[in-house]
C-alpha positions in Angstrom: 21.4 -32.0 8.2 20.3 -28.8 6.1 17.2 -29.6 4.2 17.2 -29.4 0.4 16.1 -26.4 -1.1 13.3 -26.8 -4.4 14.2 -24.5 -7.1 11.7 -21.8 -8.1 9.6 -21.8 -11.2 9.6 -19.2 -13.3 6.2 -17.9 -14.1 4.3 -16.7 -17.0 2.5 -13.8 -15.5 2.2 -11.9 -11.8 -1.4 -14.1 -11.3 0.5 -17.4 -12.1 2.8 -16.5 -9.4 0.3 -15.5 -6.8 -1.5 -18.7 -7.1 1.7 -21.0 -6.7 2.5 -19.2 -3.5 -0.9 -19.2 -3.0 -0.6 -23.3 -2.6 3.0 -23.7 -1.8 5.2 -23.2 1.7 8.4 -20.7 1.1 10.2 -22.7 3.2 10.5 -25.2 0.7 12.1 -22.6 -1.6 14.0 -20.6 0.5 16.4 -20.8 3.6 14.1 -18.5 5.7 17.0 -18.5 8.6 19.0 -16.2 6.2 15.9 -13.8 5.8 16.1 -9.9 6.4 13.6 -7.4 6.8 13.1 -5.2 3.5 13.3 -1.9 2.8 11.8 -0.1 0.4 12.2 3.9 1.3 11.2 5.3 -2.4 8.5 3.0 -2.6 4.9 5.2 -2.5 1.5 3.8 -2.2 -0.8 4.1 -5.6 -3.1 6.4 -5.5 -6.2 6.6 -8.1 -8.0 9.8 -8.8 -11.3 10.5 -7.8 -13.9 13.0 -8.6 -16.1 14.3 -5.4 -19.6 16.8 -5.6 -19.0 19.1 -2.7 -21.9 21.5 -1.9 -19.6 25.1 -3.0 -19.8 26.1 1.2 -18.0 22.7 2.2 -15.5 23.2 -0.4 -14.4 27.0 0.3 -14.6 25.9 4.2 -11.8 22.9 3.7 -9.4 25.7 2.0 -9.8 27.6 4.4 -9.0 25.6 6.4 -5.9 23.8 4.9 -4.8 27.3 4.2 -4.7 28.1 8.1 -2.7 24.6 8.1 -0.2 25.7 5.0 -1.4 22.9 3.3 -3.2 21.7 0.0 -7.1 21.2 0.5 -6.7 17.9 -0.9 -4.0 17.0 1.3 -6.1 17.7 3.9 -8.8 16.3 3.3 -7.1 13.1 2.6 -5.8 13.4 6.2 -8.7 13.4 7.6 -10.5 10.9 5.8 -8.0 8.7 7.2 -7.8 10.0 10.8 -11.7 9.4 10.6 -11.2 5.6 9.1 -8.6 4.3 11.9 -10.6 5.6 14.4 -13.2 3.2 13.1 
């Protein structure tokens, strides 16, 4: 016997959702049998701009070396920030 499905709420705003999933099971909502894994290929993660005081030297050294790399120097350096945070 398939179990009956609750209907969704609509919701007012993106923080009245969270907090009804926050305190309610999917399963009640959805047949999760029937779920897929999502794609979402265009999707890019936000980014926020930041402003950084380099000492001049460190500066001119990371263009040098993202030029030796044929790549932007902020490219890089984003690179390596994370390479240096997962090795954490």
């Amino acid at each position: 016997m398939m179990k009956s499905l609750k209907p969704v709420p609509r919701f007012k705003s993106e923080a009245e959702e969270r907090e009804f999933w926050r305190t309610h099971d999917t399963a009640d909502y959805f047949d999760l049998s029937r779920a897929r894994p999502a794609r979402f290929p265009n999707l890019k993660p936000s980014t926020k701009s930041i402003t950084v005081r380099l000492p001049l030297s460190l500066l001119e050294a990371l263009k040098i070396e993202a030029n030796k790399r044929d790549v932007p120097y902020q490219s890089l350096l984003k690179i390596w920030l994370n390479e240096k945070l997962q090795k954490r």
